[in-house]
N, C-alpha and C positions, 0 to 999 in steps of 0.2 A: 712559945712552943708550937710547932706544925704538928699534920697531922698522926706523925709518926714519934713524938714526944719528944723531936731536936728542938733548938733552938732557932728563934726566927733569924734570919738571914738579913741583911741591910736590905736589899729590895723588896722584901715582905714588909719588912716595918716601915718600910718609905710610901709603900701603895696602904698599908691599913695607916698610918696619921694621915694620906689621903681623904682616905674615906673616911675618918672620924673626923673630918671638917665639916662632911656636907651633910643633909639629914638623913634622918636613917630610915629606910628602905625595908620592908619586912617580906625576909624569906622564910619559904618554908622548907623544911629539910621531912623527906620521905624516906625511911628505911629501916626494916625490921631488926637491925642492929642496935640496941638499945648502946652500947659502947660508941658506936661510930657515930649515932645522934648527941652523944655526950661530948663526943671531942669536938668533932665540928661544930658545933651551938658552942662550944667554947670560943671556939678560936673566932667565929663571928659575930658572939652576942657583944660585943665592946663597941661595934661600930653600925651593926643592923639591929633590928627586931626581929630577934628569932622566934617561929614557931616547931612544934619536930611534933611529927606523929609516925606511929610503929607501921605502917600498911597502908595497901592501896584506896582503900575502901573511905576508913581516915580522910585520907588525903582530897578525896574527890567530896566530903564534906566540910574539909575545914576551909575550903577555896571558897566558899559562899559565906565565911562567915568571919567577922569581923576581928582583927583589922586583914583585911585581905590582902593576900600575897603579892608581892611586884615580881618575885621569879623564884622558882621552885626546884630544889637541887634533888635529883628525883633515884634512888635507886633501882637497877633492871632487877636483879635476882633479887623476889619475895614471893613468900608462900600466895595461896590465896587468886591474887592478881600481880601481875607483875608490871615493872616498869611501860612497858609497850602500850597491853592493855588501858593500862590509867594514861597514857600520855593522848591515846585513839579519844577515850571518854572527856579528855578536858577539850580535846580538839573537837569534837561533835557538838559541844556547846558553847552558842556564842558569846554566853556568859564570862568563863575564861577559856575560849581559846587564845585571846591576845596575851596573855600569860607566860611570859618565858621559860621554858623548861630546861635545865641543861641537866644531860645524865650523869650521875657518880656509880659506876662499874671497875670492879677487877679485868671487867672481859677487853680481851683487844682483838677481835674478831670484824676484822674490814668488814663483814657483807652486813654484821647484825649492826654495827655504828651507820653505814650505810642506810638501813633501813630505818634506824633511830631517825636520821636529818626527814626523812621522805614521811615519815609520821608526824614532823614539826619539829622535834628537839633543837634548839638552837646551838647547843658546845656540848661538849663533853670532859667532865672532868676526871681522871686516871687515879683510880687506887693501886699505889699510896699515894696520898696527896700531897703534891708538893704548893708549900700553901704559896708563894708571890706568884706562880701559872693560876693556880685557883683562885684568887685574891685578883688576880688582870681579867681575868674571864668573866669573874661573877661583876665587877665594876664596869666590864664593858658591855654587858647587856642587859645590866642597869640605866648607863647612859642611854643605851641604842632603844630600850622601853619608853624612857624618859620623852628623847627624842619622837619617838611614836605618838605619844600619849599628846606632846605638844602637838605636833602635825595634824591630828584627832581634832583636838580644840579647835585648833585654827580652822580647818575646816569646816568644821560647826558653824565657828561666828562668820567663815565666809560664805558660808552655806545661806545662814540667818542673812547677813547683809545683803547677799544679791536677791534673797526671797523677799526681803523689806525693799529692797530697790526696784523687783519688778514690779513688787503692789505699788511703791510710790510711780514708776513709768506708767501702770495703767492707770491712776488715778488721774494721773497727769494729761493721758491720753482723752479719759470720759473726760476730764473739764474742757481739753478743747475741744472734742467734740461736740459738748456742749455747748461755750462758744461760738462756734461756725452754729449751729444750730438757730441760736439766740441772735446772733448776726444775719443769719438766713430769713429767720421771722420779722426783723427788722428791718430787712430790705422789701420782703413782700408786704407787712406794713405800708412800708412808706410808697412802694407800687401801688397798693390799692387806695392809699391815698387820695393819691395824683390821679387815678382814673374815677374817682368818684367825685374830685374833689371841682373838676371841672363843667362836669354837666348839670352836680349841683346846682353850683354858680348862675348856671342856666335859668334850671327851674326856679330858683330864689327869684333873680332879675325878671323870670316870665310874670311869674306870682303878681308882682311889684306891681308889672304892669295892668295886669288882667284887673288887680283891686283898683287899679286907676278908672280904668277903662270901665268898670261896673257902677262907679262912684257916677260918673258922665253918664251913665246909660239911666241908673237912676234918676239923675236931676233932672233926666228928661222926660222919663217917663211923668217928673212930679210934675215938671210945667206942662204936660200934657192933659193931665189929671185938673189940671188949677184951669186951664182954660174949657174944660169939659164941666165945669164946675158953674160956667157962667148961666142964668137963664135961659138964656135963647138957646144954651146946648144940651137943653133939660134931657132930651131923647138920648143923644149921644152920651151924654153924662150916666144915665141910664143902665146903658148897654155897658160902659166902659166898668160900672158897678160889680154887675153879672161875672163879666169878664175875672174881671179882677177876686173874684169869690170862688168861682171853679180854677181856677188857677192856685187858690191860695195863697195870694200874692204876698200879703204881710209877711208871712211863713217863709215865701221862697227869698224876701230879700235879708229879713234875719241871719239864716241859715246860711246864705253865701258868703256873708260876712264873717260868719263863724267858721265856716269852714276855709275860708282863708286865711285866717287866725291860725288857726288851727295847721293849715298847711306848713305856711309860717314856721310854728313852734315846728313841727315838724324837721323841718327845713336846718333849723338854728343847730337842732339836735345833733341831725346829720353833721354839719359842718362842726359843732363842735369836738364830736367822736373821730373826724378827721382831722381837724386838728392837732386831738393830744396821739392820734397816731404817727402822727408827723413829729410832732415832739417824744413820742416812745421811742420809733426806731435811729433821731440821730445819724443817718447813714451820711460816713463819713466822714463826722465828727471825732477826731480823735483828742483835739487839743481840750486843755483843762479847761474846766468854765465852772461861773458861780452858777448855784442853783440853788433852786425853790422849793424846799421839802415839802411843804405844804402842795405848792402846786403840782410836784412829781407825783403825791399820793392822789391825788382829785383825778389827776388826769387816767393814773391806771385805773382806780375805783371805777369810773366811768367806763373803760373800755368793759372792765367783767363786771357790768351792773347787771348784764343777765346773771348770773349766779349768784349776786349778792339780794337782787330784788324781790323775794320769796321772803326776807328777813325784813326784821326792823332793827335798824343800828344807826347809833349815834357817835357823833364824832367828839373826840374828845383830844383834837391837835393844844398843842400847849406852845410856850415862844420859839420854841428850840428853833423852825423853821425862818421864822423871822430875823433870827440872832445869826442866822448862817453865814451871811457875809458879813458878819462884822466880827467874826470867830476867825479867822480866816482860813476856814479850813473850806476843801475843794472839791470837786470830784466827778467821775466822769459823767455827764453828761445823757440821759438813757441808760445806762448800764442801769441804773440802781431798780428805774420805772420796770425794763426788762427781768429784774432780780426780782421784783416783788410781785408784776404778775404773772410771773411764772411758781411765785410761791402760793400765790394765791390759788393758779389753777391746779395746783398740785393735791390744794387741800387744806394746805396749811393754815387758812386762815378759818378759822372756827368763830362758829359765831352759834348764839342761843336762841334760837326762832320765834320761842313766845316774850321775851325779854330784851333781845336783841344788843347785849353786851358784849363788844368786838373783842377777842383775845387773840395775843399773837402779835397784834400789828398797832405800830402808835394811832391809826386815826382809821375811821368807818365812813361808813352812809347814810344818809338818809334823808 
């Protein structure tokens, strides 16, 4: 039966077993016609979830409350508030303004239907109602919300995907700039290197010789001493006593010894520290090579031994560094040395001062 208590027609019944295919949809029917919310929530509750309230007022609370409306079949003439009013209020909130509103009115008045589209209303349905117009109308701006609500979505997760894809591009940007950074440090490494590494060399070799050269000056002085020693050179022997007392002689040959030693260590120190900077930075080392875990860890430990030397830590390497090559597993080369003293100077590597228990890192100092 339509809205005027005839029989459905073949194209009403064709479009509602339509619609009683797909799932059902809940409208709400607005109109202070307690008859007209009776016929109509007939003729749609088979195929939607009908809700129906007497008034405006109703209407603009039952929109917040569950299950909430997909489109709203809204009548103009009601006491109170009228159609207009409540169609302005659902529109002022962004809650449901996306809500589809089509109007059911007696009125055929161009300017006011006019004004209805320009307030929102999306159709209008004409009393009487002829239900397969009504039945097409209400399923096509079902679809067309449908349609919305998908576009909405997508949006969203394309929204979400390119916000996940610029944090992944910036991440991506800080690692190489990190990177070039950690490559930049490594070439200045291995620059200062090479300008240290040479004059060094120098000073080593000068050292070398100067302990040569002192070693000769003493023996001489000794056979000098050995023939002032004789009788006849009793006077000279004497003086050479003196001499050798104000001077502090024992003292001064001691100490030059020591202090060559010492320079020495020194020395070995330096070149060792250039070395594993040569082996930190790798420049231009791209291809795979076996490596030393043990040795990679010695050698940054060494470079930040100023920050580790405050502390007392012990090392506690295990096989894994030995096993390396025969694991066959690979890898580049300085990256890793560069990964860890940069974790290192970051902070990361925590250590206990009065106890000196390395945490964080397989192996320590000391």
């Amino acid at each position: 039966m339509d809205g005027n208590g005839q029989p459905l027609d073949q194209g009403a019944r064709a479009l509602w077993e339509g619609d009683s295919n797909r799932n059902k949809s809940t409208i709400l029917i607005v109109d202070d016609e307690p008859l007209n919310l009776k016929v109509l929530g007939a003729l749609l509750q088979p195929h939607y979830r009908v809700r129906a309230v007497s008034s405006g007022k109703r209407a603009l609370e039952a929109v917040f409350t569950a299950p909430r409306p997909d489109l709203i079949l809204l009548d103009i003439m009601m006491p109170e508030m009228d159609g207009y009013e409540v169609l302005r209020r659902l529109q002022d909130n962004p809650e449901s303004k996306n809500i589809p509103v089509i109007f059911v009115t007696a009125l055929q008045d161009e300017e006011q239907e006019v004004m209805g589209f320009e307030l929102g209303a999306v159709d209008y349905i004409h009393k009487p109602i002829r239900l397969a117009i009504a039945l097409s109308r209400i399923r096509a701006q079902l679809d067309a919300k449908a349609a919305r609500d998908m576009l909405r979505r997508n949006n969203s997760r394309l929204a979400d995907a390119v916000a996940e894809g610029a944090h992944a591009l910036e991440q991506t940007q800080l690692q190489l700039l990190q990177s070039e950074k950690m490559a930049a440090m490594g070439q200045l490494s291995a620059g200062i290197a090479h300008e240290i590494n040479n004059p060094i060399g120098y000073v080593d070799a000068n050292l070398g010789c100067l302990g040569g050269y002192l070693e000769e000056i003493f023996s001489i002085i000794t056979a000098y001493e050995r023939i002032a020693a004789v009788p006849e050179n009793a006077e000279l022997f004497e003086a050479v006593a003196v001499l050798r007392q104000s001077l502090n002689y024992d003292y001064l040959k001691q100490d030059v010894g020591d202090l060559l030693v010492e320079c020495r260590d020194g020395i070995a120190r330096v070149r060792k520290i250039v070395q594993d900077l040569r082996n930190f930075s790798h420049v231009g080392e791209n291809a795979w090579q076996w490596v030393d875990i043990h040795e990679g860890l010695e050698s940054t430990l060494n470079i930040v031994w100023h920050e580790l030397k405050v502390h007392v830590v012990r090392k506690q390497y295990g096989q894994y560094g030995r096993r390396w090559r025969a694991s066959g597993r690979r890898a580049w080369a300085g990256t890793g040395s560069r990964t860890k003293t940069n974790r290192r100077s970051a902070g990361s590597l925590r250590t206990v001062r009065r106890w000196g228990r390395t945490r964080g890192a397989p192996a320590s100092v000391g």
